[in-house]
KEROPA-846397 format. One record per residue (C-alpha): residue in three letters; x, y, z. Coordinates in steps of 0.1 Angstrom, whole numbers, plus 5000, padded with zeros to 4 digits. Layout:
<recs>
@type->ALA	u->X	v->Y	w->Z $
...
</recs>
This chain:
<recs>
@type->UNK	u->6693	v->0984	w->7668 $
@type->UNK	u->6670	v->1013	w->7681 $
@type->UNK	u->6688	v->1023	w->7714 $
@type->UNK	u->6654	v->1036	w->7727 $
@type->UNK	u->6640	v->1001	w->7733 $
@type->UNK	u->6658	v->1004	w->7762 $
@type->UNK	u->6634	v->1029	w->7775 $
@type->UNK	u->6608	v->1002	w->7772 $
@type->UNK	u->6619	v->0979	w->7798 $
@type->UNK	u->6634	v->1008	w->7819 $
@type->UNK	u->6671	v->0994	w->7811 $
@type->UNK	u->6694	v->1027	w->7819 $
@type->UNK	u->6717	v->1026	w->7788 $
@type->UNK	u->6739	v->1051	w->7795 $
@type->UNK	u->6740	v->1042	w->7829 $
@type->UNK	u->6756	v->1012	w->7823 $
@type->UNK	u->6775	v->1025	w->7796 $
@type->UNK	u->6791	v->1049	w->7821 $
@type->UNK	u->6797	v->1023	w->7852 $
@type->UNK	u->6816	v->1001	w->7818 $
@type->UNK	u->6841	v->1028	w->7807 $
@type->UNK	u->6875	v->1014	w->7810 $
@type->UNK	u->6862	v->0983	w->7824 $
@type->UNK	u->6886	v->0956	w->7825 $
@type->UNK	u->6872	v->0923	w->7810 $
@type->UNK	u->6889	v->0892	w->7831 $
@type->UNK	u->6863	v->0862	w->7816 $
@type->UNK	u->6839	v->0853	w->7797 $
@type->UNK	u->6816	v->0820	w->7804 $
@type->UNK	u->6787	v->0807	w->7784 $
@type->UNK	u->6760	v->0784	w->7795 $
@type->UNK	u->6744	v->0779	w->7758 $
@type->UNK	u->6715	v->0752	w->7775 $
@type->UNK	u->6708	v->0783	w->7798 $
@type->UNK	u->6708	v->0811	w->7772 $
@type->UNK	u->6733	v->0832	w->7794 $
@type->UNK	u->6765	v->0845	w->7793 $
@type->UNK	u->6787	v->0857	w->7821 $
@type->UNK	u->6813	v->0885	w->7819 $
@type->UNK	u->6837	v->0893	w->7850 $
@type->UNK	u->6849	v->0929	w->7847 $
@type->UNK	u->6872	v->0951	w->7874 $
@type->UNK	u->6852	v->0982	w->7874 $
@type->UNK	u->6860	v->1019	w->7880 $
@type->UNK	u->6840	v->1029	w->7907 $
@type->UNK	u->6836	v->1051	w->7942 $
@type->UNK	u->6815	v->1040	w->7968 $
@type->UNK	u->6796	v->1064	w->7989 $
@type->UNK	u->6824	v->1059	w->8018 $
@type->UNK	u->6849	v->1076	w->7999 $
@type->UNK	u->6873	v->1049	w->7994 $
@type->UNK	u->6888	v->1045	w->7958 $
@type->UNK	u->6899	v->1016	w->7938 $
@type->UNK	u->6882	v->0993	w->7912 $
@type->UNK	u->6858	v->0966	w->7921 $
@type->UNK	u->6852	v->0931	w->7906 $
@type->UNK	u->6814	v->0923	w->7891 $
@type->UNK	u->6798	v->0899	w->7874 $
@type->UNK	u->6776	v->0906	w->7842 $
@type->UNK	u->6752	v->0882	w->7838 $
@type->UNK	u->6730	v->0879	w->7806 $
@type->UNK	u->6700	v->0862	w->7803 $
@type->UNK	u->6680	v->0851	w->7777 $
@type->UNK	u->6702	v->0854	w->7752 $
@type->UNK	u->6695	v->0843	w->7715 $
@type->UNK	u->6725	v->0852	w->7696 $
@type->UNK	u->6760	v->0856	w->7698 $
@type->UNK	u->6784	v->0863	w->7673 $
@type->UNK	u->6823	v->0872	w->7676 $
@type->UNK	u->6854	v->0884	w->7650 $
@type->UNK	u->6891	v->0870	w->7662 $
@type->UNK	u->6915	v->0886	w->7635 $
@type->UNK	u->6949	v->0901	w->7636 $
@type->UNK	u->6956	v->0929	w->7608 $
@type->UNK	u->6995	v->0941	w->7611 $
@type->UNK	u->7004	v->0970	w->7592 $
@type->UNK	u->7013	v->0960	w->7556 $
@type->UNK	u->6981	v->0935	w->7557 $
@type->UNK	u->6962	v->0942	w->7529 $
@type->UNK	u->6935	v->0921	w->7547 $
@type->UNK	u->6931	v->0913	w->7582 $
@type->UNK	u->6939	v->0877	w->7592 $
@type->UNK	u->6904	v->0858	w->7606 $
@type->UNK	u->6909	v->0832	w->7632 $
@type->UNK	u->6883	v->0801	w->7636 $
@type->UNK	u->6864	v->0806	w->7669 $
@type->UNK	u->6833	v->0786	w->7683 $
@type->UNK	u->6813	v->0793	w->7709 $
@type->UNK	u->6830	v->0769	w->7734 $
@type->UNK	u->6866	v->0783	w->7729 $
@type->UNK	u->6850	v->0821	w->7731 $
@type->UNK	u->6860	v->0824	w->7766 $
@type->UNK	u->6890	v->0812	w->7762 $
@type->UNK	u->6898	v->0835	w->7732 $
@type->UNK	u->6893	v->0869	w->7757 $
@type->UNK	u->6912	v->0852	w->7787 $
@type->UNK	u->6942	v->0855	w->7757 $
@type->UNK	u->6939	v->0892	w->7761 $
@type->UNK	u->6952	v->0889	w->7793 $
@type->UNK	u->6924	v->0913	w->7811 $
@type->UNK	u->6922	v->0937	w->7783 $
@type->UNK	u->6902	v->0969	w->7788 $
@type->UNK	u->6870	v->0975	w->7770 $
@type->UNK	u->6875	v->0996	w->7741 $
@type->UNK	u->6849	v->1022	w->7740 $
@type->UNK	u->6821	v->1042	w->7752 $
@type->UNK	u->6791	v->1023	w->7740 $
@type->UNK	u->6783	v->0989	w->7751 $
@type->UNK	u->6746	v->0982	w->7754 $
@type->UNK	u->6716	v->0985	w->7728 $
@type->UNK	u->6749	v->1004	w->7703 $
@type->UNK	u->6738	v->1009	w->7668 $
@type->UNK	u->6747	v->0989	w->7643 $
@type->UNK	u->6778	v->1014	w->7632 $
@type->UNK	u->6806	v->0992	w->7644 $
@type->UNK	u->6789	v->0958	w->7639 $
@type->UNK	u->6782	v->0967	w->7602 $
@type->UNK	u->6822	v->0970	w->7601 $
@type->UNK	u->6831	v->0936	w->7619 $
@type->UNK	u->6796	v->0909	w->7609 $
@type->UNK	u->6818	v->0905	w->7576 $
@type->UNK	u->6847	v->0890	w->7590 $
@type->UNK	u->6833	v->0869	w->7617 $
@type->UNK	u->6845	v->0837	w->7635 $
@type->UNK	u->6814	v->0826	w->7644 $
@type->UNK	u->6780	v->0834	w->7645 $
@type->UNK	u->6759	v->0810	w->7667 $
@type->UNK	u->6720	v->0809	w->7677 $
@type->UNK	u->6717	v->0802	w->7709 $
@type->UNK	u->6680	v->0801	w->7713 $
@type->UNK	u->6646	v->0810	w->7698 $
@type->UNK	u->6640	v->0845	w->7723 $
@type->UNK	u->6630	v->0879	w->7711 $
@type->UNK	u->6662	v->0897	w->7718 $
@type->UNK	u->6653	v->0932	w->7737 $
@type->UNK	u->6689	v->0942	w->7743 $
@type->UNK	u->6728	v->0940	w->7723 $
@type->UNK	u->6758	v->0940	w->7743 $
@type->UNK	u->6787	v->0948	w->7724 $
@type->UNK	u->6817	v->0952	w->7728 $
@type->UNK	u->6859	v->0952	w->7720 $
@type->UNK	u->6893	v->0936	w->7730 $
@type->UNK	u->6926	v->0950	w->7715 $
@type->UNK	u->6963	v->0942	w->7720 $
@type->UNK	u->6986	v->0967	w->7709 $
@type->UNK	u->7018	v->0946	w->7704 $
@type->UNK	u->7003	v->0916	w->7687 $
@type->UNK	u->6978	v->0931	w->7665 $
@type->UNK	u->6951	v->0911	w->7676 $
@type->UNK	u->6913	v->0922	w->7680 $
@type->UNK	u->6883	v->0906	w->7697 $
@type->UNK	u->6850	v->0919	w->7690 $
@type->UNK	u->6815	v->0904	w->7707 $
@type->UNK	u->6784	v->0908	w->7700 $
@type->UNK	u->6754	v->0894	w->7723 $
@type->UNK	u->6716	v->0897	w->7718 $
@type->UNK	u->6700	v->0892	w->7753 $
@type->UNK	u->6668	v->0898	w->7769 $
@type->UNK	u->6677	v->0905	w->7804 $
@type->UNK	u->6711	v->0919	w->7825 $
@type->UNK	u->6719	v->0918	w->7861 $
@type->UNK	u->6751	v->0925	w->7877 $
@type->UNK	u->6764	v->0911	w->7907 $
@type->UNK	u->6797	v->0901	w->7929 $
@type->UNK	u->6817	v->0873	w->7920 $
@type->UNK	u->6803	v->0856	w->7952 $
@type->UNK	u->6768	v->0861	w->7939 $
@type->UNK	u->6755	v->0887	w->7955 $
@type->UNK	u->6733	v->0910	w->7940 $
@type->UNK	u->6744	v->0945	w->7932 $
@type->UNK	u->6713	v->0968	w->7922 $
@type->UNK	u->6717	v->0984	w->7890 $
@type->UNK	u->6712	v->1019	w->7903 $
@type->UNK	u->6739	v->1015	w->7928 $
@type->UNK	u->6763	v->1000	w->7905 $
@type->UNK	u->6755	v->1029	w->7879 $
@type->UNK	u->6757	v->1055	w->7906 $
@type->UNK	u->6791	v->1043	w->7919 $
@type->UNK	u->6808	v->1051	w->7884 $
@type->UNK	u->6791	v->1082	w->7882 $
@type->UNK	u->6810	v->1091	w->7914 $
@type->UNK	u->6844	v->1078	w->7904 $
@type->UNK	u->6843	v->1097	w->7869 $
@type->UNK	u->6828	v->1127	w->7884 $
@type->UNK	u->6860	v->1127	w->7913 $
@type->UNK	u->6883	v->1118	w->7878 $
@type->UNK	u->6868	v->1152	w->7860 $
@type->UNK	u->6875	v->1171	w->7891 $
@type->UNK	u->6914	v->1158	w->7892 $
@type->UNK	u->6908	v->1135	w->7925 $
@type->UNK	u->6941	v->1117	w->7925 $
@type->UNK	u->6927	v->1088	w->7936 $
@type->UNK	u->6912	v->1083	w->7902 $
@type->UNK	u->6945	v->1094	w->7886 $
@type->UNK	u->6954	v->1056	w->7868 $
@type->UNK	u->6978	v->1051	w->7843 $
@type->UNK	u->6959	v->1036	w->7822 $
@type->UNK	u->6927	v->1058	w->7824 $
@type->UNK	u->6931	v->1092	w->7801 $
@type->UNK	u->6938	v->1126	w->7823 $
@type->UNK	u->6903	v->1148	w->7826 $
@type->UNK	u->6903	v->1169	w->7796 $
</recs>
């Protein structure tokens, strides 16, 4: 995937790859007839009042033509890694068995094809959900340290908008600027952005 396509459609990649840092991933839902998929993250973000805290979105992807995902557990004298069945239907229910894991990563949207090429060999599934011209890849990865489990999703899409759980719009430019301002308080050692489970500002 050529990460610049984004710049066709005015899609701001690493935007959206900032406001998904450390996101935590609570659901996953998949409306195959519809060609979308739904993803409910708690998000890092500071809104212009000042207040911290996460808040809860909605990712919504439309159009989307293809989705594939690996479910595999490698413990540490594996020679292998273990690959677990997985269809589409149960693929929701596969990252709720995380237990709202974070995100692993920087990259999410229109990634190269680096960490797919290490994964699209050991996959679970790999369904076709429609006939679109994919503009877009979301991708990304669930871990859990004490069962040796790992999640990764991949999801070719035409369109993203991101919204409340309610429903309610959330422009993309406010959503990206909000994370901006929460990691930019985190660099400057705001204690309010001072998580456990977010890495100290180098």
């Amino acid at each position: 995937m050529d990460a610049s396509r984004a710049l066709l459609d005015g899609l701001d990649t690493a935007g959206l790859n900032t406001a998904l840092a450390e996101a935590t991933c609570l659901g996953l839902t998949v409306d195959a007839a519809a060609a979308r998929l739904g993803i409910e993250l708690e998000v890092l973000t500071l809104p212009t009042d000042g207040q911290s805290g996460g808040g809860r979105v909605r990712l919504s992807l439309s159009g989307v033509s293809r989705i594939a995902a690996s479910l595999r557990r490698q413990r540490w004298d594996d020679v292998e890694p273990q690959v677990f069945p997985l269809t589409l239907d149960q693929l929701g229910e596969a990252v709720a068995g995380f237990g709202g894991g974070a995100l692993h990563g920087w990259d999410f949207i229109d990634v190269d094809d680096s960490g797919w090429s290490l994964w699209r060999e050991l996959l679970s599934f790999d369904t076709t959900v429609s006939n679109r011209i994919a503009a877009h890849v979301l991708e990304f990865s669930l871990q859990e340290g004490a069962d040796p489990r790992e999640l990764d999703v991949r999801v070719w899409f035409e369109n993203i908008t991101v919204g409340t759980p309610e429903g309610r719009r959330i422009e993309s430019g406010e959503f990206i600027a909000r994370a901006k301002r929460w990691w930019a308080a985190h660099d400057s050692c705001d204690p309010r952005t001072m998580l456990p489970d977010v890495a100290p500002p180098m």
